[in-house]
C-alpha positions in Angstrom: 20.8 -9.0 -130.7 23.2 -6.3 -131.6 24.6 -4.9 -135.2 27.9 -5.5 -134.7 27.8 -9.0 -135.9 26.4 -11.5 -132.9 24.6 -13.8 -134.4 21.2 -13.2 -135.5 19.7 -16.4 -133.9 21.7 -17.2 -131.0 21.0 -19.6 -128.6 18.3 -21.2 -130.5 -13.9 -35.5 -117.1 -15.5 -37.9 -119.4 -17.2 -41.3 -117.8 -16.8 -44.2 -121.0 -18.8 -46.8 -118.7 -22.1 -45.3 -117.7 -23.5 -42.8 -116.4 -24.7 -39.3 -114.6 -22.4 -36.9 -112.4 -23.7 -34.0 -110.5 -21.6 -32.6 -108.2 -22.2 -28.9 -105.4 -19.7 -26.6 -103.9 -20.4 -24.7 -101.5 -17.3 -21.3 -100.7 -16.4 -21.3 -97.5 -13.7 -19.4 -95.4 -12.0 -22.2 -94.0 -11.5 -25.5 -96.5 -10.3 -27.7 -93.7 -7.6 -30.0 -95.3 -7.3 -33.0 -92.6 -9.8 -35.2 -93.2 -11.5 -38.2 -91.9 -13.8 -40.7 -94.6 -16.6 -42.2 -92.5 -17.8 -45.4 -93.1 -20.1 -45.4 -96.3 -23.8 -45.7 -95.5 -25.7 -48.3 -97.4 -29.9 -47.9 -98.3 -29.4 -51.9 -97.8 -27.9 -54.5 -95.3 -27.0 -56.7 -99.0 -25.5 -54.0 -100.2 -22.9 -53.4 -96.6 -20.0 -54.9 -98.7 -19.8 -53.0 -101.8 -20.4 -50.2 -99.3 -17.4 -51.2 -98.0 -15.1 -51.8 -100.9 -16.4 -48.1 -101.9 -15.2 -46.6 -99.2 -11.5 -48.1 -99.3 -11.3 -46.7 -102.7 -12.9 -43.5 -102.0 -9.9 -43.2 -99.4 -7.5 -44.3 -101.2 -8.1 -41.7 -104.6 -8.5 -39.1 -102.2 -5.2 -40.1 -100.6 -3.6 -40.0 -104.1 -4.9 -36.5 -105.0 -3.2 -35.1 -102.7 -5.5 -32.6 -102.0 -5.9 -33.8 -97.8 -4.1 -35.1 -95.3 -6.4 -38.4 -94.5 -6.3 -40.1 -91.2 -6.6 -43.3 -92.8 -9.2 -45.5 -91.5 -7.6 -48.2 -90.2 -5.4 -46.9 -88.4 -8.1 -44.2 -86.5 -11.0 -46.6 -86.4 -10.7 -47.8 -83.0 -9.5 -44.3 -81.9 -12.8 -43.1 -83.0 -15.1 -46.2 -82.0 -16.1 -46.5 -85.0 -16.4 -49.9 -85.1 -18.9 -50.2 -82.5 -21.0 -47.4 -83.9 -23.6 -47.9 -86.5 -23.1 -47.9 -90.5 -26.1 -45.3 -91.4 -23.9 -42.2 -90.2 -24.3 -39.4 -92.5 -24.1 -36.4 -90.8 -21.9 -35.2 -88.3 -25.1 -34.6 -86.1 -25.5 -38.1 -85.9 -21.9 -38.8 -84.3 -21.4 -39.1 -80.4 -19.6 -36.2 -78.8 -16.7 -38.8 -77.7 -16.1 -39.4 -81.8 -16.5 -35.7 -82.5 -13.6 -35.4 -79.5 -11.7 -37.7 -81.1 -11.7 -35.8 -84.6 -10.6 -32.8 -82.9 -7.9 -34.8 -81.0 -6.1 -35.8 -84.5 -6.9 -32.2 -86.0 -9.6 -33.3 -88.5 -11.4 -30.3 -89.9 -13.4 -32.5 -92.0 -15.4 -36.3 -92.2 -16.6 -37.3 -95.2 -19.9 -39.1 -95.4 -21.2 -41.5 -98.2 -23.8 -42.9 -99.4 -24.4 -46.0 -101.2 -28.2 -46.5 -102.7 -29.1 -49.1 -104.9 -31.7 -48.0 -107.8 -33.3 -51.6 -108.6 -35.6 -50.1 -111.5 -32.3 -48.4 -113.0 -30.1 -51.4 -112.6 -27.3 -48.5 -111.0 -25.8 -47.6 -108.1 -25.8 -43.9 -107.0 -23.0 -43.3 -104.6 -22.4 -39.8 -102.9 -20.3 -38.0 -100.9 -20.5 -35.4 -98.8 -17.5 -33.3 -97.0 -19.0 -31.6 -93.7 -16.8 -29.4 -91.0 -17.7 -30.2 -87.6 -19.1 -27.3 -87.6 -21.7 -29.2 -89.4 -21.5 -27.0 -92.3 -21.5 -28.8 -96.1 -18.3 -28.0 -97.5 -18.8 -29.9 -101.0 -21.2 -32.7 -102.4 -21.0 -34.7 -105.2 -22.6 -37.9 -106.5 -22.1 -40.2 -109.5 -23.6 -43.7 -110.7 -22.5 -47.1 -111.2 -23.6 -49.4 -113.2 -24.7 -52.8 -111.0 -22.6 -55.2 -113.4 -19.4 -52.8 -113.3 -19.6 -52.8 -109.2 -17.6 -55.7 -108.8 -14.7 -55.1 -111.5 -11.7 -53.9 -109.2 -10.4 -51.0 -111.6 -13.7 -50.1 -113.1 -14.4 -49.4 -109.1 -11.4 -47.3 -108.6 -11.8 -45.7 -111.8 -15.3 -44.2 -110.6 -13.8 -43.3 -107.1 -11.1 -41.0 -109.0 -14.1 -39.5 -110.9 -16.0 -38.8 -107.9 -12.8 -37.3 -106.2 -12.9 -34.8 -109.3 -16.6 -33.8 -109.1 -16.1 -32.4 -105.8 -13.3 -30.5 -106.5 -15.0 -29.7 -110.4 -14.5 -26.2 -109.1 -10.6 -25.7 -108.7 -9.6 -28.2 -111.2 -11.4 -26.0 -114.0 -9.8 -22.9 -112.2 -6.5 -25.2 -112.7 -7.2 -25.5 -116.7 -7.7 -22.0 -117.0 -4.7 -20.7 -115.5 -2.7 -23.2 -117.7 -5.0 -22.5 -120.8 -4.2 -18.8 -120.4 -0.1 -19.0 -119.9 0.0 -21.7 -123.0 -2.3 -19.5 -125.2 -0.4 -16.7 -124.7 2.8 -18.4 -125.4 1.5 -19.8 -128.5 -0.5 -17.0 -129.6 3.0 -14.8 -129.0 5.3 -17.0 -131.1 2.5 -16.9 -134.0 2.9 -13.5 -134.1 6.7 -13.2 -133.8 7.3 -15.9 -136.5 4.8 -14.2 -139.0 6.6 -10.5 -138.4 10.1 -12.1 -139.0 8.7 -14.3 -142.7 7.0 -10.4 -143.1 10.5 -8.5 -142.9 12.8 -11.1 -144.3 10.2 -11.2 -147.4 9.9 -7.7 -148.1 12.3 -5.0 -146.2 15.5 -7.1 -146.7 15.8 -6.0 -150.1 16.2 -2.4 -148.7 18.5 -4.0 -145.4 21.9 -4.0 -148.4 21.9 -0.3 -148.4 19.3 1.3 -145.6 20.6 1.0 -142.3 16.9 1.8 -140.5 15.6 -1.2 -142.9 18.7 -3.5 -141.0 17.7 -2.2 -137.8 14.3 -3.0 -138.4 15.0 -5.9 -139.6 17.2 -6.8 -136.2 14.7 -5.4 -133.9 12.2 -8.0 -135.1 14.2 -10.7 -134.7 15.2 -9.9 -131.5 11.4 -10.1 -130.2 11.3 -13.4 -132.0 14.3 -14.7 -130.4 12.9 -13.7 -127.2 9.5 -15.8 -127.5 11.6 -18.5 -129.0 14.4 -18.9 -126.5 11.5 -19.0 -123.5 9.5 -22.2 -125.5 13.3 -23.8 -125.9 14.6 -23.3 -121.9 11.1 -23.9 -120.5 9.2 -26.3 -122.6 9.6 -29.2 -120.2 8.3 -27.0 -117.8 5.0 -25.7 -119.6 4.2 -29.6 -120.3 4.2 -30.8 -117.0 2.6 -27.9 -115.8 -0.2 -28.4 -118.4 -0.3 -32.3 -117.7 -1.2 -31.4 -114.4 -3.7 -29.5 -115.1 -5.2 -30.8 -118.2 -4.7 -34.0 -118.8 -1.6 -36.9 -120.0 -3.3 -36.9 -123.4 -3.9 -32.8 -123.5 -0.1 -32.2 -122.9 0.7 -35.0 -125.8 -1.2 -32.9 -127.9 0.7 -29.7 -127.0 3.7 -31.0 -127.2 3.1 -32.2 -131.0 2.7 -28.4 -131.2 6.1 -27.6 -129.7 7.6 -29.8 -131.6 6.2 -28.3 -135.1 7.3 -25.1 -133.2 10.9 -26.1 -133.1 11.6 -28.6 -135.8 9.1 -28.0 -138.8 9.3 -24.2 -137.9 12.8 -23.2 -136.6 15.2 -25.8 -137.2 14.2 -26.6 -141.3 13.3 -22.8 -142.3 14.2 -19.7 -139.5 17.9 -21.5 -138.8 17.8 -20.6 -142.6 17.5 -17.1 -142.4 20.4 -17.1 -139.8 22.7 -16.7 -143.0 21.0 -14.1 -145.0 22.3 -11.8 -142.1 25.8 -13.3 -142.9 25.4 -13.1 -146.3 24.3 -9.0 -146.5 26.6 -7.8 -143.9 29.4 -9.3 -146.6 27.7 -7.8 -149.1 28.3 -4.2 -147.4 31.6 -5.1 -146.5 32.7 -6.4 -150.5 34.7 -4.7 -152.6 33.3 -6.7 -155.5 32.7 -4.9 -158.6 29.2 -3.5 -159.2 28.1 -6.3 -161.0 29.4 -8.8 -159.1 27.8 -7.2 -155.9 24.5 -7.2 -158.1 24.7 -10.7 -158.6 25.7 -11.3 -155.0 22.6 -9.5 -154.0 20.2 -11.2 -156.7 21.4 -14.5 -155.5 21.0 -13.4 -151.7 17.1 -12.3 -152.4 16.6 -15.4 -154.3 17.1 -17.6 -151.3 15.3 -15.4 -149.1 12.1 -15.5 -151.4 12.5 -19.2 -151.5 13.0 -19.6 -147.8 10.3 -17.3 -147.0 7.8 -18.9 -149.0 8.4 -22.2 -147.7 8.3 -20.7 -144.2 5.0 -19.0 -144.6 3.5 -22.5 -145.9 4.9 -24.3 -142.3 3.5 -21.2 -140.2 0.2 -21.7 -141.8 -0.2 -25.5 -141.3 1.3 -24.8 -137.6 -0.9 -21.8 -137.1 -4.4 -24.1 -137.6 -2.7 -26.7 -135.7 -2.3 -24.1 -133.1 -5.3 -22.3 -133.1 -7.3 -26.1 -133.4 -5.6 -27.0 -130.4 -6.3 -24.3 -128.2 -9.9 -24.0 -130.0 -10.9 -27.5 -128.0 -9.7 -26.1 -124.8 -11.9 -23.7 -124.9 -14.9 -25.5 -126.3 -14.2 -28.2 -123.0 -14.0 -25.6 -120.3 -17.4 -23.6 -121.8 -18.9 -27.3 -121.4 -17.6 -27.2 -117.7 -19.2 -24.3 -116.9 -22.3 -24.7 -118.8 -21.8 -22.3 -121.8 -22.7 -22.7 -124.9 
């Protein structure tokens, strides 16, 4: 933004249903991403088709994460003979070298066991997962429970897959949230501080800017760092919300879009597109060849508007500045739960 009359402001994992999650990670070097689901274990032969329906789902979140390439099951099963083998697999110990040939045949790094026990005295089902190398190493483990009257409810089922998919990968989806917290924070937390230097300046050095050209420049020089922050939310604001989305959540981005939107019509469009003509109005009042009282008046009139746009702009930044600081406040708070801190 330049003197010479461009213009000032151009371009302008909660479970509702029941239960208890626990979930291990263990780091390893090489985080295998072809993977094979093994048929689910069951503690009881009555219990071999829910096993069964658990599985399917299990599969079919992990497919839609997109976190692995999955051989899919029914298309490997008779590759792998796993048809003929028996149900209580859980370890990659337990599987015949021709199987463990097999999985090395289609480049799986990785099976994934389950286990399906049912807790009579708890009325629940405690189904867990475990992802093991054929190295026989434990790559991740994670369990959750069901309760035995939601087992047979199709999307309740799936619902509790997706969740288990997420406590074994607790690890690099909070890693996810931070990155994201950190790049919105810091573009929120910038514009904050922008938007409060240029109400600043407009309130109380553009009475100088008439007459003082280091007051003008000043006066330039923080709108141009506003503009900056401002013109990055406007281009890439789609951007940062799917981004966030991805890694928060549908209903996290909702709520930081809200904040955008305060950003750009409550703030900019009704009060800083305001200011855009106070520049206007004193580089004619350095250019006029009114009388001195008329310029006086001019002025007066000029000062006026900026007192009354100002005040009504510090009002909006407030009421956008909690909204902010609320906002990103509850991120916080929900990753120090993650992690355990209090």
């Amino acid at each position: 933004m330049k003197y010479n009359g461009l213009r000032l402001f151009y371009g302008i994992l909660v479970f509702l249903l029941v239960g208890k999650i626990h979930a291990t990670s263990i780091p390893h070097a090489n985080n295998d991403s072809i993977v094979y689901v093994w048929d689910f274990s069951v503690s009881d032969a009555s219990i071999e088709e829910i096993g069964t329906m658990l599985t399917n789902d299990f599969e079919t979140e992990l497919i839609n994460s997109g976190l692995y390439t999955v051989l899919e099951r029914r298309r490997y099963n008779r590759v792998l003979a796993h048809q003929n083998l028996e149900k209580k697999i859980a370890d990659i110990q337990n599987l015949p070298s021709s199987s463990i040939d097999s999985l090395k045949a289609n480049r799986a790094g990785t099976v994934i066991f389950g286990e399906v026990k049912d807790d009579i005295d708890s009325g629940v089902y405690e189904v867990t997962v475990t992802f093991q190398n054929l190295n026989e190493v434990i790559l991740r483990k994670g369990s959750i429970l069901i309760g035995r009257g939601l087992i047979r409810d199709n999307q309740t089922r799936k619902q509790f897959m997706k969740d288990l998919v997420n406590v074994v990968h607790a690890k690099e989806l909070l890693a996810a949230k931070k990155e994201q917290y950190n790049i919105v924070s810091n573009v929120l937390e910038t514009y904050m501080v922008r938007v409060k230097d240029v109400e600043r300046v407009f309130h109380d050095l553009v009475r100088f800017a008439f007459d003082d050209k280091e007051s003008f420049d000043e006066l330039v020089h923080i709108v141009t760092d506003y503009n900056t922050i401002f013109n990055d939310i406007n281009s890439n604001r789609a951007k940062y919300l799917e981004d966030f989305k991805a890694g928060w959540s549908i209903r996290k981005g909702q709520e930081l879009e809200v904040v955008f939107n305060d950003i750009l019509d409550d703030i900019h469009k009704t009060h800083i597109l305001k200011l855009d003509k106070v520049r206007t109005d004193v580089l004619e009042y350095q250019e006029s060849t009114l009388s001195k009282r008329e310029k006086k008046n001019m002025k007066n009139g000029i000062l006026k508007n900026v007192k009354e746009t100002t005040d009504d702009l510090k009002r909006q930044i407030d009421i956008v500045d909690l909204k902010t600081n609320t906002f990103l406040s509850q991120l916080q708070t929900e990753m120090n739960e993650q992690t355990g801190v209090n």
